[in-house]
TORLOTI-501539 format. One line per 5 residues: number of its first residue (from 0); their letters; for each residue x, y, z negated of N, C-alpha, C. Coordinates in steps of 0.05 Angstrom, whole numbers. Last residue first. Example, Ala and Ser with C-alpha at 12.3 -4.5 7.8 and 13.67 -1.06 7.14 Angstrom:
% TORLOTI-501539
1	SA	257/-45/-142/273/-21/-143/258/1/-157; 264/-114/-156/246/-90/-156/264/-66/-156 $
//
This chain:
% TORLOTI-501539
286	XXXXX	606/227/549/598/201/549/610/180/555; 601/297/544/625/274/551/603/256/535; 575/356/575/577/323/562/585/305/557; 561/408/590/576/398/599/573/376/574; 505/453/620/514/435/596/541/418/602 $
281	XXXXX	503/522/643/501/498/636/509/485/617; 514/573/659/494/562/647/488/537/652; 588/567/641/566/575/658/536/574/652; 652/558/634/627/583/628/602/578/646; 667/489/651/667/514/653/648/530/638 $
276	XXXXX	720/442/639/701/459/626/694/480/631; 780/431/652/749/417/667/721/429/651; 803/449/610/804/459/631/783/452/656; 814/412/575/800/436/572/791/452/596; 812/344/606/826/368/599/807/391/591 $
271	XXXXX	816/266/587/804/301/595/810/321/584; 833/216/627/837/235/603/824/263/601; 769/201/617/784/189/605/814/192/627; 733/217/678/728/201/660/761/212/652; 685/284/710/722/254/703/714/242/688 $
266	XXXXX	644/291/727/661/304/730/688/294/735; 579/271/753/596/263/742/624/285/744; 518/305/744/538/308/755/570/300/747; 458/325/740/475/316/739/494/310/753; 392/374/741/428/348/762/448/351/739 $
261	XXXXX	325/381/734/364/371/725/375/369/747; 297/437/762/302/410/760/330/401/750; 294/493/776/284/480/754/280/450/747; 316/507/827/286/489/826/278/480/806; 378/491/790/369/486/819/343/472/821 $
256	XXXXX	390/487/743/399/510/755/387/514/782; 402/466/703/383/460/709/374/489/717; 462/412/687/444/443/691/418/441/704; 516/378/665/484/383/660/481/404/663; 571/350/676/558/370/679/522/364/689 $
251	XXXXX	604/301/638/582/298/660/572/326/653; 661/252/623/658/279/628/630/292/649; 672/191/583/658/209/620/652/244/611; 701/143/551/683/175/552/692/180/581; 717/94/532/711/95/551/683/126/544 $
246	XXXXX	747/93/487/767/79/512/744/90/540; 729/111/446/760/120/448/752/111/481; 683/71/439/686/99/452/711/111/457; 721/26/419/706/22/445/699/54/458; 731/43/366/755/40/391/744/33/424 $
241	XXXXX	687/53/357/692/72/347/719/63/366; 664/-5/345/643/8/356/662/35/371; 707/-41/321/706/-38/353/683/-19/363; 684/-3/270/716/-10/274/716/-8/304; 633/-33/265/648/-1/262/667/-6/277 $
236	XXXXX	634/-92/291/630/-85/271/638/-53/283; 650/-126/346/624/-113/341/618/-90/326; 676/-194/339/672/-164/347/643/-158/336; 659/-243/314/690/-235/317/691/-208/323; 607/-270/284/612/-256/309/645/-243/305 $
231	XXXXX	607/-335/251/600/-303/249/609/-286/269; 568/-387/291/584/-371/275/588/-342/268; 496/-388/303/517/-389/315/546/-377/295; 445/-432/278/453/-404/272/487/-409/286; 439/-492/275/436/-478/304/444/-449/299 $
226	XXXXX	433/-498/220/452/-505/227/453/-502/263; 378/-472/202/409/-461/203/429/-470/214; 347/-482/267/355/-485/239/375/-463/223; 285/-480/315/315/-477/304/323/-483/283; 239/-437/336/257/-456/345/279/-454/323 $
221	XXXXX	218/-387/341/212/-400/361/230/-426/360; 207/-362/290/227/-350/302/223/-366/334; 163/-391/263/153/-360/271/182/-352/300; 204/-433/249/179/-431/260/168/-403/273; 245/-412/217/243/-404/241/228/-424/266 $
216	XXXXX	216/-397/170/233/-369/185/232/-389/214; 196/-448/158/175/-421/162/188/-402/180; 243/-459/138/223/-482/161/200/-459/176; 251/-426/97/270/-431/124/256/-445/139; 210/-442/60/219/-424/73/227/-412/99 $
211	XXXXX	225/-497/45/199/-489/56/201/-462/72; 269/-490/10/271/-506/40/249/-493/59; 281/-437/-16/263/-454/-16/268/-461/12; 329/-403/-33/318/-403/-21/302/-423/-18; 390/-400/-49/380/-399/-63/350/-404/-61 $
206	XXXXX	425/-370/-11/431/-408/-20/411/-409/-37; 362/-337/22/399/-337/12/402/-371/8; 322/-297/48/332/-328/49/366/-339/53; 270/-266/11/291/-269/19/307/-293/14; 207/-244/35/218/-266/21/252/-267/27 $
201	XXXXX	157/-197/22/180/-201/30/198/-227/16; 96/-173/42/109/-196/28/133/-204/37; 52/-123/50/71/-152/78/79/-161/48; 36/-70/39/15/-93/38/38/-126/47; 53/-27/51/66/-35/25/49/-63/18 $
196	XXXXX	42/-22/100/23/-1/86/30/-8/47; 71/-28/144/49/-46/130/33/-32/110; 111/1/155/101/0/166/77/-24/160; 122/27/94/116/50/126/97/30/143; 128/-13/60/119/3/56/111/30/88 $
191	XXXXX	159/-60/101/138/-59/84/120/-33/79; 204/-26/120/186/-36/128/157/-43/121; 225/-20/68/226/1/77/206/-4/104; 248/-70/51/218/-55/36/208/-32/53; 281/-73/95/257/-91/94/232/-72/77 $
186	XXXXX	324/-45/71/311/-41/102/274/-58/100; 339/-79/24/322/-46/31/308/-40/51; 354/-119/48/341/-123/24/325/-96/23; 401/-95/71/376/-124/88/357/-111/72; 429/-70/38/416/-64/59/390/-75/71 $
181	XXXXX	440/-125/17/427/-108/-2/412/-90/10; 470/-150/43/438/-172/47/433/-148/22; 519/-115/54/491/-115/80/475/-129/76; 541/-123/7/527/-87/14/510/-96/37; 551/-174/12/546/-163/-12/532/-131/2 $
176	XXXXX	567/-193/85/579/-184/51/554/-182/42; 551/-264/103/550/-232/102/559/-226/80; 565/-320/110/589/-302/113/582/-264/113; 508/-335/103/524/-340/89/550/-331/88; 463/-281/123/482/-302/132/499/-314/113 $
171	XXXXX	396/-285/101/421/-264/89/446/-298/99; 335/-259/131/354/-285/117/385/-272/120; 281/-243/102/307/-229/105/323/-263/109; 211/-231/124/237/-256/114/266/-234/120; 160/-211/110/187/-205/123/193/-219/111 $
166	XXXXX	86/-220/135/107/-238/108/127/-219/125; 40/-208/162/45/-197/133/63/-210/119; 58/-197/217/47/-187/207/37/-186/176; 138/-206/215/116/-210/227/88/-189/208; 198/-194/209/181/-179/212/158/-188/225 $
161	XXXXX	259/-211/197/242/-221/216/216/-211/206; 329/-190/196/294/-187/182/278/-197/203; 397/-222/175/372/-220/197/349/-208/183; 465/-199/159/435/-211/160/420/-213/172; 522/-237/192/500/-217/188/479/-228/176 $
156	XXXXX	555/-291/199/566/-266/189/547/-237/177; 518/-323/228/520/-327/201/543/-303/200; 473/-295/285/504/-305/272/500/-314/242; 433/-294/330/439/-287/296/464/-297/295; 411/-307/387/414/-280/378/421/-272/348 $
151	XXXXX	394/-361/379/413/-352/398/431/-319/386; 350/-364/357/369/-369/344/389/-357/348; 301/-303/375/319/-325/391/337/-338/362; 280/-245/394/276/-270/379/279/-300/386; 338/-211/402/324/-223/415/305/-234/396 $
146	XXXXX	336/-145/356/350/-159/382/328/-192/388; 342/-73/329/325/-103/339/335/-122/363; 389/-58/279/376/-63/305/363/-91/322; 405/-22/229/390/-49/240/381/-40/263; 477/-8/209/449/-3/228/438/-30/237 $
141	XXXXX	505/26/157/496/1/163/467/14/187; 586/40/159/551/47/160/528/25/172; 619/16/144/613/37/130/593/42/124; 599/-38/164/621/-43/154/619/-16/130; 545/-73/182/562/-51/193/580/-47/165 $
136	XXXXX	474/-96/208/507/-96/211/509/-74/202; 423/-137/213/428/-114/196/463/-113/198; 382/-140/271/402/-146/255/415/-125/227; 311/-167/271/324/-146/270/348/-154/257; 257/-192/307/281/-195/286/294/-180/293 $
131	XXXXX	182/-185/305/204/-180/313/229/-184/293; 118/-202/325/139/-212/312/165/-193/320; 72/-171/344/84/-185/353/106/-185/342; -2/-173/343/25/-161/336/54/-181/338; -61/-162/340/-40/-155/371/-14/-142/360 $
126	XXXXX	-87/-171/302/-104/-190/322/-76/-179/346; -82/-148/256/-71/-164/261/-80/-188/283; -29/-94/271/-57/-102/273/-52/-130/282; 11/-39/244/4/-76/238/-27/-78/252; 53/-16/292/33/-16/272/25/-45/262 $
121	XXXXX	106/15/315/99/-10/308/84/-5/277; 97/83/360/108/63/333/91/34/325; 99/58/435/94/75/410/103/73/389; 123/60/483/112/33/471/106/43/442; 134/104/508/106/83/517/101/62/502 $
116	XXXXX	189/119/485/161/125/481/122/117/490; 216/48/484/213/79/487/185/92/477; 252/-13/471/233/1/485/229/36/484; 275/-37/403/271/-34/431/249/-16/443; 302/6/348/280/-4/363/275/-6/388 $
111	XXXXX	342/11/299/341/16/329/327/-8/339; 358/57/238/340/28/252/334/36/283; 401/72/201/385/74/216/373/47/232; 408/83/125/415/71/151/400/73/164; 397/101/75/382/81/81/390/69/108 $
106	XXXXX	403/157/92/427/149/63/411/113/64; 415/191/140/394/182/139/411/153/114; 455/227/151/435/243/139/407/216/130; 504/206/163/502/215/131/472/227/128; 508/196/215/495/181/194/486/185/170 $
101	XXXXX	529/244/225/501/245/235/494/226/222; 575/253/207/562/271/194/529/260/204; 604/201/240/596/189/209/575/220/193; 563/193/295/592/206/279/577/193/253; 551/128/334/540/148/322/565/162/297 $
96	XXXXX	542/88/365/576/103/362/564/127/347; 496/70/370/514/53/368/545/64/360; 480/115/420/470/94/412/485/71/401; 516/182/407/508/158/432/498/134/412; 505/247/404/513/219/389/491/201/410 $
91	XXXXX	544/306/401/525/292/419/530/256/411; 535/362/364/546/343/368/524/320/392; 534/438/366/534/416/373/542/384/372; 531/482/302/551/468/322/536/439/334; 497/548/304/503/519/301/524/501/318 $
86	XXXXX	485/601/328/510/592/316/516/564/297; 463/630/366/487/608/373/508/605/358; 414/636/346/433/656/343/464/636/357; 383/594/350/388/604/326/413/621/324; 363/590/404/342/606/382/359/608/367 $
81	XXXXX	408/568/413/404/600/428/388/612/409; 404/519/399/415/536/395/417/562/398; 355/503/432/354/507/406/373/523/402; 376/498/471/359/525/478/354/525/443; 415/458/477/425/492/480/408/510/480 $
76	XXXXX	380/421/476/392/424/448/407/450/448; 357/429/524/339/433/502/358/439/472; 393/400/545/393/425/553/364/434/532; 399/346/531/418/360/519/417/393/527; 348/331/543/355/332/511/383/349/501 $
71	XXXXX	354/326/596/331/344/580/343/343/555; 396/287/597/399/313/608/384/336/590; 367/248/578/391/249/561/396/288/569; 331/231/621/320/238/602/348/254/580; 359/229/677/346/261/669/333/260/631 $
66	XXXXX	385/184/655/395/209/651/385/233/647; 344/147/603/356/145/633/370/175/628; 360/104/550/353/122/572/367/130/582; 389/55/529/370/50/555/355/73/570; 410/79/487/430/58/513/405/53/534 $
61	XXXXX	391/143/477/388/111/468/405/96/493; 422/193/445/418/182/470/418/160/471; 406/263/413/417/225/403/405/214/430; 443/316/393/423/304/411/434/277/414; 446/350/338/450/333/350/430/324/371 $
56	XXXXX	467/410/306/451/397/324/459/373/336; 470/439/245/483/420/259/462/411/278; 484/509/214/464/487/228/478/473/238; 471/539/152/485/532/167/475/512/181; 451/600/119/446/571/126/456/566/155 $
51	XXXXX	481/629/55/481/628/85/475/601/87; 505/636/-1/476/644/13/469/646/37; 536/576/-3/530/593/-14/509/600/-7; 501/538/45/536/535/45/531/564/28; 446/493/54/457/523/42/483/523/44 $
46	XXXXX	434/465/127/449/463/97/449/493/92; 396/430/178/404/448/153/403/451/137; 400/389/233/406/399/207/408/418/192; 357/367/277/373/394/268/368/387/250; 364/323/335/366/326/309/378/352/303 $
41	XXXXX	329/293/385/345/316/384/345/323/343; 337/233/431/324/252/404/344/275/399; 311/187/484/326/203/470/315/229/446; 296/116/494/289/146/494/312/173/477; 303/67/480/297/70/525/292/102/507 $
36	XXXXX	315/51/442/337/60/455/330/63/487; 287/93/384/284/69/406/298/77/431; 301/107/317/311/108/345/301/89/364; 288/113/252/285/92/270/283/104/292; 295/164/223/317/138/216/317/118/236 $
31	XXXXX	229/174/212/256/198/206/280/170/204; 183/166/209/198/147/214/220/158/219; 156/204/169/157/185/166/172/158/174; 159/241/197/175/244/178/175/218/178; 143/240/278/136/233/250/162/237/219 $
26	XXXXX	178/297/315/176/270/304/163/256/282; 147/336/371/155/329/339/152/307/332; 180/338/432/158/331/410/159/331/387; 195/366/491/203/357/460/174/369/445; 187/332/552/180/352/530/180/350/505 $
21	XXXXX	199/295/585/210/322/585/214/339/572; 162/249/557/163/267/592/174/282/597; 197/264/494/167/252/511/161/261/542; 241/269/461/238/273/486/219/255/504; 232/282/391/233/263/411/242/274/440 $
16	XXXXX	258/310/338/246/308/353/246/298/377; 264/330/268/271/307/278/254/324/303; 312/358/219/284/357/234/282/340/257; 314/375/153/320/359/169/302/362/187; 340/426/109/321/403/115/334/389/139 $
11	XXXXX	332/485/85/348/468/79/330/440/83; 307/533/123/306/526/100/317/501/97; 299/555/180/300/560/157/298/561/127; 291/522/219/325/519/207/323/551/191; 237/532/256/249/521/247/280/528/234 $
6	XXXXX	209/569/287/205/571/254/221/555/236; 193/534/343/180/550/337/192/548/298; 205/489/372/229/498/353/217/522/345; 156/480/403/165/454/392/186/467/361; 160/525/440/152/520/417/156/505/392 $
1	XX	228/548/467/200/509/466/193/523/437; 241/605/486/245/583/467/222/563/469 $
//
């Protein structure tokens, strides 16, 4: 067994952990919710169900890592299991299509951060820091994720957080609902406090908003107005996140059977049978 799972899923909690070179790491609590999509994570759940504790594993796969990294994480998530008697149930959650049991654990939504483990967590210093905007979407479930700093990159259907070193601006789209500039509105303190130290200053930029303001948002932003903000986006939301996977899952054998090295190994795509599944020591994966 990885140390790493040394003692763990006994007792009603949550546990987070990375995939750093291969090797699972423990995750800060602290940033328990925020994902960066060049890397992959391994999540254990556990619940009381009467006097028995019950486990959920997830291994979480950012759109930008690579395979052997996704591989490691999913053959690690069978060694967790093993420690716990094999009797947790697996889920495997992709970047963006995430199940609705694996959202439920983080009641604030999740946050998805470019880059990977080389680029570490985002600290405030203020001689080497670098602005970032973040979207706030989603219909059930709400996920901010970081995208360009650009006009280009916002819609008026969503909110935006723009995150410099001590002001956040929320600007709340004029076609966003009610539950996502509240989100917005959270996410942000939630920033604040973790990653400023509860020191930044949050301004939010509704109809309501000081001209001055907005001249500010997107000064910092590199350019622009509202009236350069692009309409509200037609796709995207839950809904196409959740018919988009319908349409496109891959069937991929993971082992690490040969020289103690991964392979991978495409199997089928879309339709798939029970029967393409074997006993073996290995992992099998649909993606």
């Amino acid at each position: 067994m990885d140390p790493a799972f040394d003692g763990v899923g006994q007792e009603p909690r949550t546990w987070i952990w990375r995939i750093e070179k291969f090797e699972v790491k423990p995750y800060k609590e602290t940033q328990y919710g925020k994902f960066y999509s060049g890397d992959c994570f391994i999540v254990l759940k556990t619940k009381l169900q009467g006097d028995l504790l019950v486990h959920d594993i997830h291994f979480w796969l950012g759109k930008d890592s690579s395979q052997d990294e996704w591989g490691t994480a999913a053959i690690k998530a069978v060694e967790l299991d093993d420690s716990l008697g094999g009797q947790p149930v697996q889920h495997r959650e992709v970047q963006g299509y995430e199940s609705r049991l694996f959202l439920s654990y983080f009641k604030k939504g999740i946050q998805y951060l470019q880059g990977g483990v080389a680029s570490g967590f985002r600290h405030v210093d203020p001689d080497d820091y670098d602005p970032a905007l973040f979207q706030v979407k989603g219909r059930r479930n709400i996920r901010v994720t970081q995208v360009e700093m650009s006009v280009k990159a916002m819609n008026r259907g969503d909110c935006f957080i723009l995150d410099t070193v001590d002001t956040i601006y929320v600007w709340a789209g004029p076609k966003s609902r009610r539950t996502e500039r509240l989100k917005a509105i959270q996410a942000a303190s939630e920033m604040r406090d973790n990653d400023h130290g509860g020191k930044a200053k949050i301004h939010i930029l509704d109809e309501y908003a000081d001209g001055g303001l907005y001249a500010a948002f997107f000064r910092l932003l590199g350019g622009g107005s509202n009236d350069d903000v692009p309409l509200a986006a037609t796709a995207g939301d839950d809904v196409d996140h959740e018919r988009s996977q319908k349409r496109t899952v891959t069937l991929y054998k993971v082992s690490d059977s040969s020289n103690n090295t991964i392979q991978i190994q495409e199997i089928a795509q879309r339709p798939l049978t029970q029967d393409m599944l074997k006993t073996e020591h290995s992992t099998a994966a649909a993606h």
